[in-house]
C-alpha positions in Angstrom: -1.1 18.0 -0.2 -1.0 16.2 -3.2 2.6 15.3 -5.0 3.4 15.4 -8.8 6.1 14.3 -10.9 7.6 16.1 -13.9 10.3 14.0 -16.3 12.8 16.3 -18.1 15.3 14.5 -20.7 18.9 15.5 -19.6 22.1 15.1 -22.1 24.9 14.6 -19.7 28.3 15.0 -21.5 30.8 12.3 -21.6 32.9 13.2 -18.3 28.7 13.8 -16.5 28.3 10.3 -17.7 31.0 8.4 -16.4 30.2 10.5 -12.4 27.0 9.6 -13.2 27.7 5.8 -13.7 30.1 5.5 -11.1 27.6 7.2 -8.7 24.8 4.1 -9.6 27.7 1.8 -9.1 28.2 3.0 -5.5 24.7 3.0 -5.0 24.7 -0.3 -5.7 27.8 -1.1 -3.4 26.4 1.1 -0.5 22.7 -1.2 -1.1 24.0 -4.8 -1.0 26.7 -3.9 1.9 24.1 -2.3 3.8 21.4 -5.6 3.5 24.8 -7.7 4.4 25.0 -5.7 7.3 21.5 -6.3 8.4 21.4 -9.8 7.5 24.8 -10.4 10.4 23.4 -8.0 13.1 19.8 -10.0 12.8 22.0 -13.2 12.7 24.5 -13.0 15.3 22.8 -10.7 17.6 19.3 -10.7 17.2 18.9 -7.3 16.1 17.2 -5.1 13.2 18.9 -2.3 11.9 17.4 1.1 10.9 17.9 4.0 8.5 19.0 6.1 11.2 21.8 3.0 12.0 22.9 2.6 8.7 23.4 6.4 8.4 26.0 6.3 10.9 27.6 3.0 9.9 27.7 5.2 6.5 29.5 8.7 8.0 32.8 9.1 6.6 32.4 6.3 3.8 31.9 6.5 -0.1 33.0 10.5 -0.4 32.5 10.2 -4.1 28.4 10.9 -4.2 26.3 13.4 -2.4 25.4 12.3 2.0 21.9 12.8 0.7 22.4 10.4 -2.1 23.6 8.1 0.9 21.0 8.6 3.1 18.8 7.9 0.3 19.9 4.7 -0.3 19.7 3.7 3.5 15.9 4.3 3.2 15.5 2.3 0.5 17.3 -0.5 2.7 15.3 0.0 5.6 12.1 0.0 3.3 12.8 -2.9 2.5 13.3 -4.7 5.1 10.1 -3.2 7.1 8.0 -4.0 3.9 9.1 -7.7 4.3 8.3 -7.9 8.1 4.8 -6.5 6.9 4.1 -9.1 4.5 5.0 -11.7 7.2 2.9 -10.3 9.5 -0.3 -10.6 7.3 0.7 -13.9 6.4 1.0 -12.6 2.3 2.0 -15.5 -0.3 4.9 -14.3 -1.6 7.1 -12.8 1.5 9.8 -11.0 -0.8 13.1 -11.2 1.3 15.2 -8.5 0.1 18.0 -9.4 -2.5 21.0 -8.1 -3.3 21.0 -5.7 -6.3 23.4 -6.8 -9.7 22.7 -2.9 -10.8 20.9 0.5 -9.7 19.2 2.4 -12.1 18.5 5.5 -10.7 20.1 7.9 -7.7 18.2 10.4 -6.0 18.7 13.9 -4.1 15.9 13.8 -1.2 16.3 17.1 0.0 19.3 19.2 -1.5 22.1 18.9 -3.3 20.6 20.6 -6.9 19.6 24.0 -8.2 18.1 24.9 -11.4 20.8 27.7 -12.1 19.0 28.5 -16.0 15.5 27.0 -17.9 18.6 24.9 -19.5 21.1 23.4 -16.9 20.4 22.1 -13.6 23.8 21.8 -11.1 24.0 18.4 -9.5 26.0 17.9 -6.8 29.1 15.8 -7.5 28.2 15.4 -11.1 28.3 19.3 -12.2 25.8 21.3 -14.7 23.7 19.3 -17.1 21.8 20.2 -19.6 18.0 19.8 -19.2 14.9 20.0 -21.6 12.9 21.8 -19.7 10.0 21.8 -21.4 7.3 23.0 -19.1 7.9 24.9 -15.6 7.4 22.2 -12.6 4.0 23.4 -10.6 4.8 23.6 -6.8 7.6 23.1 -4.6 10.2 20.4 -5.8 10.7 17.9 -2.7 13.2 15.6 -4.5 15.6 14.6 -7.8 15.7 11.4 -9.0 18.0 10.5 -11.9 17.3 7.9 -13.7 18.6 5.9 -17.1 16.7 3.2 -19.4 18.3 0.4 -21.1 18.4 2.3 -24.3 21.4 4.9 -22.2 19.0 7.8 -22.1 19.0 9.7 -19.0 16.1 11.2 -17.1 15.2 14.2 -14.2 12.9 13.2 -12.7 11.4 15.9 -9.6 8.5 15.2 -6.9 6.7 18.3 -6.3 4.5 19.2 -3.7 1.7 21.7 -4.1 -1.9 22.1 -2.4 -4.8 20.0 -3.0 -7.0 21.5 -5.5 -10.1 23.3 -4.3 -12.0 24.5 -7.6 -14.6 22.9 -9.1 -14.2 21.3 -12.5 -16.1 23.2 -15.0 -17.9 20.7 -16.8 -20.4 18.8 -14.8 -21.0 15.7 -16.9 -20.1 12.0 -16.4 -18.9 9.2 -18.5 -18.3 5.8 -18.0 -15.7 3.7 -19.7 -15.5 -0.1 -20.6 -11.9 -0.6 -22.0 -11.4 -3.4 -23.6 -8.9 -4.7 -26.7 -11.1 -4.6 -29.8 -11.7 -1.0 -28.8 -9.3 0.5 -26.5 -12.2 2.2 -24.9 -15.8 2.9 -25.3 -17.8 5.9 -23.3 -21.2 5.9 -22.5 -21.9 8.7 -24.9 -21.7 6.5 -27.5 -17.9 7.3 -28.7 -15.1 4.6 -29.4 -11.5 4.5 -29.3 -9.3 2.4 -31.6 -6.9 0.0 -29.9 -3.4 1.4 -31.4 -1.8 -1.7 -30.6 1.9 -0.5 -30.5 3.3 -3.5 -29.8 1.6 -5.5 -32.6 2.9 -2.8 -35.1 6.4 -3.3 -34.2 6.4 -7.3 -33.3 8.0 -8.3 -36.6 10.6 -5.9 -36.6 11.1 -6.7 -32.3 11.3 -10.5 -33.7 14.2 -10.1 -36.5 16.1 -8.0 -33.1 15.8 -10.8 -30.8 17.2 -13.4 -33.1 20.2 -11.0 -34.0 21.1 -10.6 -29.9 20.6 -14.5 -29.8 23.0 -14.8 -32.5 25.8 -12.9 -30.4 28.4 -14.5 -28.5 27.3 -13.3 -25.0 30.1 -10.8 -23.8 31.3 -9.7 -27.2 30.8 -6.0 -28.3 28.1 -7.0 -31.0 25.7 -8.8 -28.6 25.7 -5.3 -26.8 25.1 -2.9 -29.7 22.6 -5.6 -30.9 20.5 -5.5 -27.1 21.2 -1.6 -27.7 19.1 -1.5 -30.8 16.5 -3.7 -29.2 16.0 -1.7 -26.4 15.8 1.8 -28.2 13.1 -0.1 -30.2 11.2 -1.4 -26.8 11.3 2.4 -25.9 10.1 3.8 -28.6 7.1 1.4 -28.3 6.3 2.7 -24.6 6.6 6.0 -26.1 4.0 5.7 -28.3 2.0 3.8 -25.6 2.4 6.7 -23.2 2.0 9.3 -25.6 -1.6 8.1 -26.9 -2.6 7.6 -23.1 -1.6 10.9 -21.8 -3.3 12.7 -24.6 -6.4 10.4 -24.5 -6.4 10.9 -20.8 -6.5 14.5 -20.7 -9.2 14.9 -23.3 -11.3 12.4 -21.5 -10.8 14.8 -18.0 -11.0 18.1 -20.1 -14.9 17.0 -21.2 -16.1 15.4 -18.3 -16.3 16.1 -14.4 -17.1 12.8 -13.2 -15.7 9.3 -14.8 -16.6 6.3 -14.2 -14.0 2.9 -14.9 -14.0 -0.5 -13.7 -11.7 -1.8 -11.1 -9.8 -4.5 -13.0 -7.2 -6.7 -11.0 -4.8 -7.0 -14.5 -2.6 -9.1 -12.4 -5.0 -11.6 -12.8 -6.1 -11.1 -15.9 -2.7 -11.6 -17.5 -3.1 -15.3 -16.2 -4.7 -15.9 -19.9 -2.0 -16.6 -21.9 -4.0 -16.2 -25.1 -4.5 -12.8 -24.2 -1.9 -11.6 -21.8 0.1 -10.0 -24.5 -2.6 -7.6 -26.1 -3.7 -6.8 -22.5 0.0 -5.9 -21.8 0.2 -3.8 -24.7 -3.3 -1.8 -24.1 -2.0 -0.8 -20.6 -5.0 0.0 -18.5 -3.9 0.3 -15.8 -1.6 3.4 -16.7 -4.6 4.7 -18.4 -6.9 4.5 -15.3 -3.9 6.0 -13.3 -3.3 8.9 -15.4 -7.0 10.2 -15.7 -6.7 9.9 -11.7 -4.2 12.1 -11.0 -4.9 14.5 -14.0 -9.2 14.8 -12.6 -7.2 15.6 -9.1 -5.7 18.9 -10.6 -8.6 19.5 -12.7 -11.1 19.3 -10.0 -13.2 16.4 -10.9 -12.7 13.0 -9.9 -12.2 9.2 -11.0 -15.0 6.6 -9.6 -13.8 2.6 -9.6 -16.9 0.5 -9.4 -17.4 -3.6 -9.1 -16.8 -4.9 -12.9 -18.6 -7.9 -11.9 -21.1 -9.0 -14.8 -20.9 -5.5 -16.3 -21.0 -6.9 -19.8 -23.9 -9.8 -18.7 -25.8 -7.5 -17.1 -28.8 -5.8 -19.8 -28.5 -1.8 -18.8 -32.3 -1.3 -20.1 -33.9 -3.9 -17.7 -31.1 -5.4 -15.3 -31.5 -9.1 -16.9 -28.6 -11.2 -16.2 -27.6 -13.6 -19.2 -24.1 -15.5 -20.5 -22.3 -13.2 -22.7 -19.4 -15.2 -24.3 -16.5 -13.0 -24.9 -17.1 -14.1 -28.9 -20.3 -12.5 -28.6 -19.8 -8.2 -29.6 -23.4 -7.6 -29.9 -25.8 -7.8 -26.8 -28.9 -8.8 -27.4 -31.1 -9.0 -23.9 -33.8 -12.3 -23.9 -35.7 -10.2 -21.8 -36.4 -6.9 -23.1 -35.0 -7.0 -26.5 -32.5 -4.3 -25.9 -29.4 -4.7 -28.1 -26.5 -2.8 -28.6 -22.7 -3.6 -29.0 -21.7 -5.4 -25.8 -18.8 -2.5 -24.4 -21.3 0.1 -24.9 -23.7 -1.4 -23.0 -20.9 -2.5 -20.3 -20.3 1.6 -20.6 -23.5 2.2 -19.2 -23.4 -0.5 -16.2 -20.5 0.9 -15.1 -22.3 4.8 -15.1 -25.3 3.6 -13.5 -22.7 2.3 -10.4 -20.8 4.8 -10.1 -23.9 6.9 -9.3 -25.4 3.8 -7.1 -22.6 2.2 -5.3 -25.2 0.3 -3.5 -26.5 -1.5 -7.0 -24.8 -4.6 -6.4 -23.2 -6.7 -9.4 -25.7 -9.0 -10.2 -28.1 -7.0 -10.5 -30.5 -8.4 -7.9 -32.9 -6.2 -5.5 -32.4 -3.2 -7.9 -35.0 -0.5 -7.2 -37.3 0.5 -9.3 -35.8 4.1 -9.4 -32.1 2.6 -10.0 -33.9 1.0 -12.8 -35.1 3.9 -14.1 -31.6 5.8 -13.9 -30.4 3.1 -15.9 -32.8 3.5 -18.7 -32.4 7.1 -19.0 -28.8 6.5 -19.4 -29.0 4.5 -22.4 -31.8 6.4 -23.7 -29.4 9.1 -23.4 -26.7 7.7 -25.5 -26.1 5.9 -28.8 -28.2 2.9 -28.8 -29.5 2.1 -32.0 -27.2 4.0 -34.0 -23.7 3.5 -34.8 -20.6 4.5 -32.9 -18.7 7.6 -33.5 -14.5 7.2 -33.0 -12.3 10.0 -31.2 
């Protein structure tokens, strides 16, 4: 079984809003008294609490929000809790104690408690009909409802639906690696290039004169709050231009090709470099690599993750090894001569694993036959010529 979400914008109207704040606010109650509970039964009698405890301790309490909303929020307790003794157990750096919450963002409706009763309201229990953009029909059966709001006071539907793996075949049988990178948000091994949009960058000057007006504010006073207001509508039109270029790029990438290859980058680490941390924030590969995941799922082809491990030192004609400073944009192997701009040539390293997971990152041992492969894939794309943009 595989699960998919579907976001709908909602417009909830002024009464809607105020059930629907007061619900997050007895979320937030039910959360912190809940991890108070645990916190004294561990303390003074040696004991862990579960879901199915806290459920009980909750019957009769907080009538204002749906049970299921309650139970809901006992789950995320007991989650937490059980994640925590997990990361003991395995020794992990950072053990993450659960904390008590200053605000809830979203509530969710696990199993019941709303009903689609038009294409344009959707009847929430305790809150009443709201009306819904629904802008495409939701593909299996819907599981759950989450409601959400951002900072910027726009509310969200947000359903988990369950529906069948998929069993066909995607039509086209070709495969494509990808080197993303921030000079060129990504290049395939076919030779095209895509342009880093760098949504942040465009709108830094303008996000810089809204800082300085919040920090201008007296903290409390009605200014300071329409001031963060106007920042964060800005900070969310940013990730919606972030997310709208990666969900279209995404699904033209899985439309053409069956098979895609992409590096398995640990971003956490790589934001480490402060000189760069910001422009790898902005380009978001992560989300990128996620979304051509899930979309090759329901298109019947698939996403490969190979070793990025010397992928752009590596020469993909011959399989020299040589230092490849990141200043350096054109590859030029000592060996073979081979040259080529260095993300293209990354492009077809990470090809050549995904169809020889065995190849190992440095290149050593390679058979003669994996050699081969990987001339014929760069014989196959661009090499000498220049690159072509989406």
């Amino acid at each position: 079984m595989t699960l998919l979400m579907y976001k709908f914008r909602i417009y909830p109207s002024k009464k809607q809003r105020v059930r629907l704040i007061n619900s997050l606010i007895t979320c937030k109650q039910i959360y912190n008294e809940l991890l108070s509970l645990n916190k004294d039964a561990y303390k003074f009698g040696n004991a862990t609490l579960n879901k199915f405890d806290f459920n009980k301790y909750l019957s009769g309490k907080f009538e204002g929000i749906h049970s299921q909303t309650k139970q809901n929020v006992s789950d995320r307790v007991s989650k937490a809790f059980a994640n925590f003794f997990r990361r003991v157990k395995q020794n992990a750096k950072e053990k993450g104690f659960p904390r008590y919450k200053s605000r809830v963002m979203s509530i969710t409706y696990p199993q019941s408690g709303f009903k689609f009763i038009s294409n344009k309201h959707i009847q929430v229990s305790k809150i009443g009909n709201l009306p819904i953009i629904l802008h495409r029909v939701p593909r299996g059966k819907i599981k759950t409802l989450t409601i959400k709001i951002n900072k910027a006071n726009q509310w969200f539907a947000v359903f988990s639906c369950e529906m069948s793996d998929i069993v066909g075949q995607h039509p086209s049988k070709e495969k494509v690696g990808i080197d993303v990178g921030i000079e060129n948000f990504a290049t395939l091994s076919n030779g095209e290039s895509v342009a880093n949009p760098r949504h942040l960058a465009k709108s830094e000057v303008r996000l810089k004169i809204l800082h300085r007006r919040v920090s201008r504010k007296h903290k409390g006073s009605a200014n300071r709050r329409k001031s963060r207001f106007r920042l964060a509508k800005l900070y969310e039109r940013v990730s919606n231009q972030r997310s709208d270029f990666l969900h279209k790029l995404s699904r033209k990438i899985v439309t053409e090709f069956g098979t895609i290859a992409v590096e398995d980058l640990n971003v956490k680490n790589m934001v480490r470099n402060h000189h760069l941390a910001k422009h790898i924030s902005d380009a978001s590969w992560n989300n990128f690599i996620s979304m051509m995941s899930y979309k090759a799922v329901t298109s019947g082809g698939q996403v490969v993750k190979v070793n990025p491990r010397m992928t752009s030192m590596t020469c993909s004609k011959c399989r020299h090894i040589q230092d490849m400073p990141l200043a350096n944009r054109e590859f030029v192997c000592a060996d073979c001569g081979f040259s080529c701009h260095r993300d293209l040539n990354s492009s077809y390293n990470i090809l050549v694993r995904a169809d020889y997971p065995e190849l190992n990152a440095c290149g050593d041992n390679a058979s003669a036959t994996e050699q081969s492969v990987a001339s014929d894939v760069v014989e196959a794309g661009t090499i000498f010529g220049s690159t072509r943009s989406l």
